[in-house]
C-alpha positions as CSV (number, residue, x, y, z in Angstrom):
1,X,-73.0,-241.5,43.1
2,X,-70.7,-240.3,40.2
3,X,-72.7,-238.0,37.3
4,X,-72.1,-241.0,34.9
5,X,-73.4,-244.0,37.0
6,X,-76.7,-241.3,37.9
7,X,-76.7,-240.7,33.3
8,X,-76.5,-244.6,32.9
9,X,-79.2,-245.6,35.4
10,X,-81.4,-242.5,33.9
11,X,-81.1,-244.0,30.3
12,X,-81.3,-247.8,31.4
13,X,-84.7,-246.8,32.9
14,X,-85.6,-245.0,29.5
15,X,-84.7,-248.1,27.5
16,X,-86.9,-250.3,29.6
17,X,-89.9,-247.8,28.9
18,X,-89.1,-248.1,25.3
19,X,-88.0,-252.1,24.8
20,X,-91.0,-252.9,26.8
21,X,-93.6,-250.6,24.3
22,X,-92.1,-252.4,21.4
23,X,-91.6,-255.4,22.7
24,X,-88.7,-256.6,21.1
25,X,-87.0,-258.7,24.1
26,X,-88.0,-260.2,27.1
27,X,-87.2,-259.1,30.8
28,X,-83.9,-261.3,30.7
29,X,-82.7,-259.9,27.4
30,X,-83.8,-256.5,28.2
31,X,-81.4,-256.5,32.0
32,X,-78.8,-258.3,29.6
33,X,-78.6,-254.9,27.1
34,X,-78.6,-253.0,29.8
35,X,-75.7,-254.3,31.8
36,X,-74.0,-254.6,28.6
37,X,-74.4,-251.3,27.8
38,X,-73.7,-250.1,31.2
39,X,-70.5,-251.7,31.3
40,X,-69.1,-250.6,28.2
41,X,-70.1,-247.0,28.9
42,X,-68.8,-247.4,32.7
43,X,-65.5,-248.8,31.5
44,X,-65.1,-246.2,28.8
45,X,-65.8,-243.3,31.0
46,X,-63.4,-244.5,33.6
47,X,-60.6,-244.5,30.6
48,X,-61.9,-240.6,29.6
49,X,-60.7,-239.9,33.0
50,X,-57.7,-241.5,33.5
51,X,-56.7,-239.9,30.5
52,X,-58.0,-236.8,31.8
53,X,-56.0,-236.8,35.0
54,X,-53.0,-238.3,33.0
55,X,-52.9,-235.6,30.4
56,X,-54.7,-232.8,31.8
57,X,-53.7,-230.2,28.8
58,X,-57.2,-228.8,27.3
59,X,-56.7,-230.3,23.7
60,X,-55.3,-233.9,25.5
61,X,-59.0,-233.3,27.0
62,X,-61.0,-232.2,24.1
63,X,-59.6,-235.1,22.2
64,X,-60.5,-238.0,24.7
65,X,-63.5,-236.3,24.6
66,X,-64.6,-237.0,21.7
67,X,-63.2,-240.3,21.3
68,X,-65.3,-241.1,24.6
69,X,-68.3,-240.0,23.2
70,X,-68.0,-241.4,19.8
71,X,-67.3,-245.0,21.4
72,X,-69.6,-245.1,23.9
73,X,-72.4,-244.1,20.8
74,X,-71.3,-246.2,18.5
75,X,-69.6,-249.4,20.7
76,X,-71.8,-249.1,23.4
77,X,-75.1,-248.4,21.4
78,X,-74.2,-251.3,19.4
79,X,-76.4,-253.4,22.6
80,X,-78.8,-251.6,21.9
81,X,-80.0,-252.7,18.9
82,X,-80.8,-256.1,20.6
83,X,-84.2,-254.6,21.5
84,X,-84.9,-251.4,20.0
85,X,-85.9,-251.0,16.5
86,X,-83.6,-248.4,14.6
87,X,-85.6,-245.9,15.2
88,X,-85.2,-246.4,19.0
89,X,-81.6,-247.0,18.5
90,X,-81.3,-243.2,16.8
91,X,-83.3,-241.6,19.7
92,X,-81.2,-243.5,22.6
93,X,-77.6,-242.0,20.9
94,X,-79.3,-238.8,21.0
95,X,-80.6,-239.0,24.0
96,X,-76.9,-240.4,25.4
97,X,-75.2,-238.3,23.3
98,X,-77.3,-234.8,24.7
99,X,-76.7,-236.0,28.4
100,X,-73.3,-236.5,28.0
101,X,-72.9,-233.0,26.1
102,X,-74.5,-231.9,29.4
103,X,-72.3,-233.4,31.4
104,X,-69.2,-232.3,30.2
105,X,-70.1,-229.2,29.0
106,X,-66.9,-228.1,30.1
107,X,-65.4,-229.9,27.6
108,X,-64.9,-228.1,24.0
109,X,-66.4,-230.5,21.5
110,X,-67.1,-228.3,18.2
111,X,-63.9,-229.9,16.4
112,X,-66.2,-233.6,17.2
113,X,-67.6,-235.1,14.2
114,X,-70.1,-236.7,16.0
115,X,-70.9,-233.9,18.0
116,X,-70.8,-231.4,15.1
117,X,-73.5,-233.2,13.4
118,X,-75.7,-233.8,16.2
119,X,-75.8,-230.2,17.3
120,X,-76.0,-229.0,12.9
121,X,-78.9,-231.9,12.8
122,X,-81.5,-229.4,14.7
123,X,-82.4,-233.1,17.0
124,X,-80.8,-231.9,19.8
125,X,-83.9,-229.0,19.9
126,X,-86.6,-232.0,19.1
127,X,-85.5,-233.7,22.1
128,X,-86.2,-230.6,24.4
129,X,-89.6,-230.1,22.6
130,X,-89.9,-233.5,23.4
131,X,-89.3,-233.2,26.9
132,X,-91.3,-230.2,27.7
133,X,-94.7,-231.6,26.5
């Protein structure tokens, strides 16, 4: 199973935990998000390494980088606010956004606004307080 499919099915599961708590959509509109969701993010990763393989220079790779990320936050996460509250919706693109950091921690990504902010933002450490409690 590819790190990305094994990242998607990981945060699928944590949006279940949290759409079900706030119940903001039924079972049927809850798989519906998360398919969505799962396919854009499947799709756009497959693109991230095409253009990977394609143009394997490190600033070709740096640069698909962060338009990966970016899209699969923003044009992804948009599904998401079908049954999270905003709230939720912020601590999911963290969530995504830290995992894929994690992932592709290879990758440099300081020159990333996206990533630049999450990393200045301090939530990044909330997130692994979170997790160790």
């Amino acid at each position: 199973m590819s790190p990305h499919l094994c990242l998607v099915l990981l945060l699928s599961a944590l949006c279940s935990c949290i759409s079900v708590s706030g119940e903001r959509c039924g079972q049927d509109a809850l798989q519906e998000m998360q398919t969505e969701f799962q396919d854009c993010s499947t799709g756009l990763s497959y693109h991230f390494e095409d253009t990977r393989n394609t143009f394997p220079g490190q600033e070709y790779s740096q640069e698909a980088a962060c338009i990966f990320f970016s899209k699969t936050i923003t044009k992804c996460g948009k599904a998401w606010h079908k049954c999270h509250s905003k709230q939720e919706v912020e601590h999911l693109q963290d969530l995504h956004l830290g995992s894929l950091l994690s992932q592709y921690k290879d990758v440099q990504l300081d020159h990333c606004q996206l990533v630049k902010e999450y990393l200045e933002s301090g939530r990044q450490k909330q997130i692994i307080q979170h997790e160790e409690k």
